[in-house]
N, C-alpha and C positions, 0 to 999 in steps of 0.2 A: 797463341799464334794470331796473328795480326788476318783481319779478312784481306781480300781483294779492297775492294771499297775503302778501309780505311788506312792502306797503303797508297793507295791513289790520291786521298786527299788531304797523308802527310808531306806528298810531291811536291816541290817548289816548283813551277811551271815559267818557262818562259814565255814572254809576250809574243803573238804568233809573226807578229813582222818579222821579229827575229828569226825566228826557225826558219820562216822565208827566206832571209837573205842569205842564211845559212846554205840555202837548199838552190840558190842561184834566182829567184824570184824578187823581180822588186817589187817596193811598196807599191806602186802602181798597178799591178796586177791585182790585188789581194781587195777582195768583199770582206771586211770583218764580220763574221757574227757574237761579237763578246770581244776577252782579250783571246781566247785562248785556240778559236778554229776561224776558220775562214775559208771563203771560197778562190780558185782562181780561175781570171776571168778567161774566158773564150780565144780572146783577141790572141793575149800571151800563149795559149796554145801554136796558135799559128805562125808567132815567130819562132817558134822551137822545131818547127817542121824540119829545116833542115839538118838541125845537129845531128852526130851520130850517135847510135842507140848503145848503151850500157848492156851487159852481161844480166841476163833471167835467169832466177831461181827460184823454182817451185818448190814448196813446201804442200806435200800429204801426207798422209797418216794410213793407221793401219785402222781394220773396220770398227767406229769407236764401241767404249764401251761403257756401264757404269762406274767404271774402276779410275774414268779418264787420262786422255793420251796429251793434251798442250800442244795443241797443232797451231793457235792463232799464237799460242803464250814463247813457242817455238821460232814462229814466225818473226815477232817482234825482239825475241833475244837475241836470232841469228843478225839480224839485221845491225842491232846497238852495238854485237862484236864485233862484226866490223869495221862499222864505225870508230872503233873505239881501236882499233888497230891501226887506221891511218886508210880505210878503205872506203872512198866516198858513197854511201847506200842511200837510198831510199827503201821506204816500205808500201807494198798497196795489199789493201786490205776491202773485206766489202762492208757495208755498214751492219749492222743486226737489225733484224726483225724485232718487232715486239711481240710476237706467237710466241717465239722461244724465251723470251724474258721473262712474258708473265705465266708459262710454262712450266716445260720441265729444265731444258739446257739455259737459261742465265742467258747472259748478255754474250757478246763475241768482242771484249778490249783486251783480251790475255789475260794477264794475272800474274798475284806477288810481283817482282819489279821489273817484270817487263809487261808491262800494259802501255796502252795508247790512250790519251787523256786529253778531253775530259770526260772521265767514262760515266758517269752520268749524261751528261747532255747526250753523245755517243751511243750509249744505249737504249737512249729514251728517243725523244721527236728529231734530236741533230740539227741537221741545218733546214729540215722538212722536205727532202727530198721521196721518202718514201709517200707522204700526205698527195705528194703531186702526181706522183706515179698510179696513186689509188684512184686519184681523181680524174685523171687521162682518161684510166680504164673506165671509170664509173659515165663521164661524157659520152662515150662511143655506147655503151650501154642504155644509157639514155636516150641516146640519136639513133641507134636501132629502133626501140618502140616507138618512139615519137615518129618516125617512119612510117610504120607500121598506124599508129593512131589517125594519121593526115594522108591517108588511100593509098599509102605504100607505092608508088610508081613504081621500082625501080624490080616489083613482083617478089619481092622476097616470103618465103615459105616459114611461117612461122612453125613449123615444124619442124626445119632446117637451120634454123640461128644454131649458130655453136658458141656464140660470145657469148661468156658470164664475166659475171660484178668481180669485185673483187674488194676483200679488207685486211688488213696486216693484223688480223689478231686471229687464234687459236679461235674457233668456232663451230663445234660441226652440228651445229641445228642447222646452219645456213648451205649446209653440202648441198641439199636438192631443194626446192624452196617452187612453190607456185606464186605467182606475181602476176600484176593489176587486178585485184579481184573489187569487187565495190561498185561496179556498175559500168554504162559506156562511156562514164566521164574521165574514166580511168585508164581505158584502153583493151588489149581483147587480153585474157588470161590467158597465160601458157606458162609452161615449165620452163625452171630457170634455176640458178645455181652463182655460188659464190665459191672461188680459188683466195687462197691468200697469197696478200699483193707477192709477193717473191715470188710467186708460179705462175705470176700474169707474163704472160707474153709480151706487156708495156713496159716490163721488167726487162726481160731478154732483150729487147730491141731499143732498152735504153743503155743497156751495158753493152752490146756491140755496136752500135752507133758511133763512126767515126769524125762525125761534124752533126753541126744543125741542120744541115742540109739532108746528109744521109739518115737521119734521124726521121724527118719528115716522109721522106721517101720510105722507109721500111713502115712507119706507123700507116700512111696510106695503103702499102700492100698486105696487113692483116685482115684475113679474112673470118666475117662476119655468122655468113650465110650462106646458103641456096635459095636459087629459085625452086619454081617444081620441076623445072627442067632440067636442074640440075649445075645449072650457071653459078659460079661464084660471085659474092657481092662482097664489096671492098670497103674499108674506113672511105678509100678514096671518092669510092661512090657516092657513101652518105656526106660528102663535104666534110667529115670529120677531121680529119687529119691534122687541119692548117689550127685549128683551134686546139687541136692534142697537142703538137708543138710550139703552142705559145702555153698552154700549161707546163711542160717539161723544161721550157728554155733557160732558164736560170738554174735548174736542177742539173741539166748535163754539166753544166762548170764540175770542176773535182773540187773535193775540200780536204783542205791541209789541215792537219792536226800534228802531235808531236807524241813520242815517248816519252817513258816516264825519266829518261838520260837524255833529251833534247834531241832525236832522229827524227827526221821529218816524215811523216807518212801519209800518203794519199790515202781517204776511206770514204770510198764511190762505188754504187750501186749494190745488191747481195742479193740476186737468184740462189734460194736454196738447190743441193748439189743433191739430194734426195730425189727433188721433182721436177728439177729444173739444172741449169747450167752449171751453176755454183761458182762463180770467179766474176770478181771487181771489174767494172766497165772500162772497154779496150779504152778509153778517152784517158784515163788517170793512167794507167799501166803503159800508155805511150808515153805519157810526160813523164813519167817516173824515170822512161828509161834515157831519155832526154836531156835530162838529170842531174842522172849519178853515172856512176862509172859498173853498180849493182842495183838489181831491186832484186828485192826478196818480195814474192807472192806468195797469195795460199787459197788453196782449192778446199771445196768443203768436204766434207765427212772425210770419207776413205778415200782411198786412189783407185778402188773401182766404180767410185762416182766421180768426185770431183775432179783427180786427176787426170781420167780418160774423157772427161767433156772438155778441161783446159786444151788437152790437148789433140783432142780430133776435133771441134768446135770452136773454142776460144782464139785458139792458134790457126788455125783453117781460114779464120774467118779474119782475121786480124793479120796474118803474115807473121805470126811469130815467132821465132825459132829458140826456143830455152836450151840453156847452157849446163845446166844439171838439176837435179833433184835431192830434196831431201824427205826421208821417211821417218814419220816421228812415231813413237812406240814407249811404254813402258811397260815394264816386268809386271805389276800390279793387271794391269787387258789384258798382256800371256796368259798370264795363270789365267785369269776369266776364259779367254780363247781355249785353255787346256783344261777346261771343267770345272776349275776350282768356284766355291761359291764365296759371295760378297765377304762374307762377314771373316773367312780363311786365309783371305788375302794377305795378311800378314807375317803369316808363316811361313817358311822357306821351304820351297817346293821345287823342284831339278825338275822331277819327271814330268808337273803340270807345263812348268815354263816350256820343256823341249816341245811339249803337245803343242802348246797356243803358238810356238813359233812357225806352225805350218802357216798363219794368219799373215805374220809378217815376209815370210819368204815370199808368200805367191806375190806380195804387193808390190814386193823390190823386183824379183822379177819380170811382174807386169811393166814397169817405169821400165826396164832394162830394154823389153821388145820395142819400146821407142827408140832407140839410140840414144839413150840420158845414161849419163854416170851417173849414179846413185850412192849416197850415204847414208847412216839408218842414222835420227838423232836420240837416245835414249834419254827420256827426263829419268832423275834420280826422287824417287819416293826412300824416306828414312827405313824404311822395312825392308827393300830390296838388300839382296846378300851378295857380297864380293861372289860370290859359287853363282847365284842367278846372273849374274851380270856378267860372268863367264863365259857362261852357258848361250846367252846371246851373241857375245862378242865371236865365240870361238864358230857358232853358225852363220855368221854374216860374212867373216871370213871364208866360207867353205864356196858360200856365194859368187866371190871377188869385193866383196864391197866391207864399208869398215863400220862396224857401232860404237859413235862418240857417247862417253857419258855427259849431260850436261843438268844443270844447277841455275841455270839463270830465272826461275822460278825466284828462288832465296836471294841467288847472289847477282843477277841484273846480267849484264855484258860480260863481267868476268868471267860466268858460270858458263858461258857459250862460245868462249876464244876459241879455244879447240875444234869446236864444229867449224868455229869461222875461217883456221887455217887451212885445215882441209876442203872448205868450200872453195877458198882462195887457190888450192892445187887442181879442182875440179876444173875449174871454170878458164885456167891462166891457157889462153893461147886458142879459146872459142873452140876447141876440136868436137863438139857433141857433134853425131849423125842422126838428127831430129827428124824423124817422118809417121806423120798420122798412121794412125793402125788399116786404117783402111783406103782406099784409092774414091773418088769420084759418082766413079761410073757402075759400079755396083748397086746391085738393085737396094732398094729401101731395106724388103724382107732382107736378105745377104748382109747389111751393115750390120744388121740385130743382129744375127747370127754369128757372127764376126766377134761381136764383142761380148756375146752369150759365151763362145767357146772360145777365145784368146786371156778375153778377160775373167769371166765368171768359174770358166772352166765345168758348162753345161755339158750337158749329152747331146740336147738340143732345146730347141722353142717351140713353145704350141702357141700355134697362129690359128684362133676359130677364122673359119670361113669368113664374116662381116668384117673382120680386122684384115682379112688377105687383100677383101675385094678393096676396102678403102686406099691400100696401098699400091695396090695396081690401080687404080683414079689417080689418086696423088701423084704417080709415076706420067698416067698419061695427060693428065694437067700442064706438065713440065715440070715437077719438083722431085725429080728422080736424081737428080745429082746433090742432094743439101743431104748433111749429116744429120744422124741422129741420136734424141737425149734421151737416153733410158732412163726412167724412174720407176722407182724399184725401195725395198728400204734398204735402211742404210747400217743397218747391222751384220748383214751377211753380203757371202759371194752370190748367195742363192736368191730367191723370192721369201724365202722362209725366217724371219727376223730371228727363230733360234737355233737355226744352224749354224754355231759359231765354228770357230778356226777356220777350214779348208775346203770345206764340201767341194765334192767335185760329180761328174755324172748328176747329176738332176737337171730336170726338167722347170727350161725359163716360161713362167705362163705369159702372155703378153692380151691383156684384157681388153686395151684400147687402145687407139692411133690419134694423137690430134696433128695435124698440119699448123705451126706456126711459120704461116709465109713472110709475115714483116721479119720476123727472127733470122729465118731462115734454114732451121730444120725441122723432123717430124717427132715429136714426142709417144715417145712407148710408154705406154704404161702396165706395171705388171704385179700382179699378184694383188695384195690388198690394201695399197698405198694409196693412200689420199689427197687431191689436191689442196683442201681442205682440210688441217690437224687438228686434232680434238686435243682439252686441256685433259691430263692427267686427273686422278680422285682427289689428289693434293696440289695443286699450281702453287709456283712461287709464287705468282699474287696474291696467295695469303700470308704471307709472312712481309709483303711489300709495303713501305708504308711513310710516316712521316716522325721524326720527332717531335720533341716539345719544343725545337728551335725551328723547326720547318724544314730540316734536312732529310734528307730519302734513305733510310735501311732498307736492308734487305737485298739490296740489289749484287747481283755477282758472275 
């Protein structure tokens, strides 16, 4: 069987002006990087402003697993069928991290024939938008101590900085870290810490950034610091901001790229959906739907992370209103979800599969309590049995909702028609009743709660006392009305990474609060989730590498 990687680079690829013009873009808009991605420019944005927006469709998954679900592989199939129906789409997608590349999860371009290409470049540095985002972050970082180094006017408490560094690679010697040590030439030592770039907050507030404009404006309102009074001190304060946003400015363009069947897909911005937002920057996801007549999106992990921040945050914040969903799942994670162990998987199993289906119900049901019509998309593994695939179909049904089996794995766009006509039944006549999980005005604590017990399906939250108080400041600050992103892991409903299927009744711990003001919500963080991931005993960086012709294995 053919890899990833080397189905991608038996692709004939079209030249990217093409896909462009395909996609309603002229040559004039388009930055080439190479023949085969490119950026588009700013300007072209603005004349798209007024057309009207195409039909949204979200693609989640159910909480993934080692057995893997094709939620991006999903994304891109739905999309090219489509297409391939007579249905004008686009696709937006977020770029990958290189944590998870040279990791444990690979790259994020789908796979077998439906990947987005060129998934090398793609995977690796792209068009260097993530390099800019690092280096945003690492400026403001910078311009804090150096603050601090040159008599600090503005009184900031160096026991009070909340800003850390930030690198796009898997590291956790750099999780807590003391800095300037070496003398007074250095500056005064204090504790410090590095996130990886997806969990910066220059991340968040580059993906919801609706212009250059707003861009600047959110980057200035991230907070830094305290005084000892207790004052907030802003990017804005330290001058930083105007100089963040001539680092980013060329990065907010979106960049076009294609399928491996020629669909044109936006792949801009990627907040992990674990620790962070998880969904492609509102910039590309407006021109997408600007368009096409569809875009197919997708949220990261599961749809108790990803898809509940698309849609109390992403969409909140953006004015979006999605037109339906799709839930991606295979029998292969059931059985995982219902006990079964890795190496079992193959076997045909009724009674595991109906266990792990508690996993997928709750998910479809969560999307449900939005007002989204929901379809489950079932990838087909050669092991799965007409009786397991039954066994789903006949509980999805019990639901109101229907499980497609789909192929486009092997078989590209054909493998995905069927999902795509039923999308096309979904979606005809815009009828979705789309409304955030939660209202406004609800206290910070209450939102957590909210999606503790809607979504997680907790008993409750435990909020230590130091996390209550900071959100009653936050409140009395004035940031009592911005929603917020729980990060949490991403293999359970729970805090517990191996409570699989359904847990229900336990207890959400919530560790820590951080306030991203440029973002614009408050981050939960809960149980033993890191902003910072550590690499596996095995990373795929060891198996990454080069041939004897200088070409890159390994990669997938």
């Amino acid at each position: 069987m053919s890899t990833d990687l080397e189905i991608a680079r038996a692709a004939t690829l079209a030249p990217i002006a093409e896909i462009a013009s395909r996609a309603g873009i002229p040559d004039s808009a388009l930055e080439p990087y190479g023949r085969y991605k490119a950026k588009i420019s700013l300007d072209f944005l603005g004349e798209t402003e007024s057309r009207p927006e195409g039909a949204l469709v979200l693609v989640t998954g159910i909480n993934p697993t080692a057995a893997g679900e094709g939620k991006t592989t999903t994304t891109i199939g739905l999309g090219d069928a489509l297409n391939s129906i007579g249905t004008r789409t686009m696709i937006a997608l977020r770029e990958p991290s290189l944590g998870p590349c040279f990791g444990v999860k690979g790259g994020a371009t789908g796979g077998g024939k439906a990947q987005v290409a060129p998934m090398e470049d793609i995977n690796l540095h792209f068009t260097g938008d993530f390099h800019a985002i690092t280096s945003a972050n690492n400026l403001l970082a910078a311009m804090v101590d150096n603050h601090l180094y040159w008599g600090n006017e503005l009184g900031l408490d160096a026991r009070r900085i909340s800003w850390r560094r930030a690198l796009d690679m898997n590291d956790r010697a750099l999780r807590s870290i003391t800095g300037s040590l070496g003398g007074v030439a250095n500056g005064f030592p204090r504790e410090d810490g590095f996130d990886i770039t997806v969990a910066s907050e220059v991340m968040a507030v580059f993906c919801l950034a609706k212009d250059l404009a707003d861009l600047q404006a959110r980057l200035g309102r991230i907070i830094v610091g305290q005084t000892r009074e207790g004052k907030n001190i802003t990017a804005r304060d330290l001058k930083a901001d105007g100089a963040m946003a001539a680092l980013l400015r060329d990065a907010l363009a979106p960049n076009l790229v294609q399928t491996l069947e020629g669909s044109p897909a936006l792949v801009h911005g990627g907040p992990f959906a674990n620790i962070a937002h998880g969904c492609n920057s509102v910039i590309a996801t407006r021109l997408a739907l600007r368009l096409a007549d569809v875009v197919v999106t997708e949220a990261g992990f599961g749809a108790d992370l990803g898809a509940e921040k698309f849609l109390d945050i992403k969409c909140r914040k953006a004015g979006l209103k999605p037109d339906a969903c799709v839930v991606v799942a295979t029998v292969r994670a059931l059985k995982l979800h219902g006990g079964v162990a890795k190496a079992a998987l193959g076997t045909e199993d009724i009674a595991a599969v109906k266990r792990g289906i508690s996993n997928l119900r709750r998910h479809v049901e969560n999307c449900q309590k939005f007002g989204l019509p929901v379809v489950v998309a079932l990838n087909r593994f050669t092991s799965d049995t007409d009786a397991e695939i039954a066994t789903v179909k006949e509980a999805m049904e019990a639901l109101g909702t229907t499980a497609i089996l789909c192929t486009h794995w092997g078989d590209g766009a054909a493998g995905a028609q069927e999902l795509a006509r039923h999308v096309q039944g979904l979606i005809a006549g815009r009828t979705a009743k789309f409304e955030p999980l939660y209202a406004d005005h609800i206290s910070l604590a209450g939102k957590i709660e909210t999606v503790a017990r809607e979504i997680y399906r907790a008993a409750s939250v435990a909020f230590p006392p130091p996390v209550l108080a900071k959100l009653k400041k936050f409140e009395e600050q004035g940031f009592g009305d911005v929603p917020v992103c729980i990060a949490k892991t991403q293999y359970s409903f729970s805090a517990d990474p191996k409570a699989m299927g359904a847990p229900e009744g336990h207890v959400l711990p919530v560790r820590d609060v951080r306030l991203s003001a440029g973002a614009g919500f408050v981050v939960a963080i809960c149980g033993e989730i890191m902003t910072m991931p550590g690499l596996p005993r095995h990373p795929a960086a060891e198996t990454i590498g080069l041939d004897a012709e200088g070409r890159i294995e390994g990669l997938f």
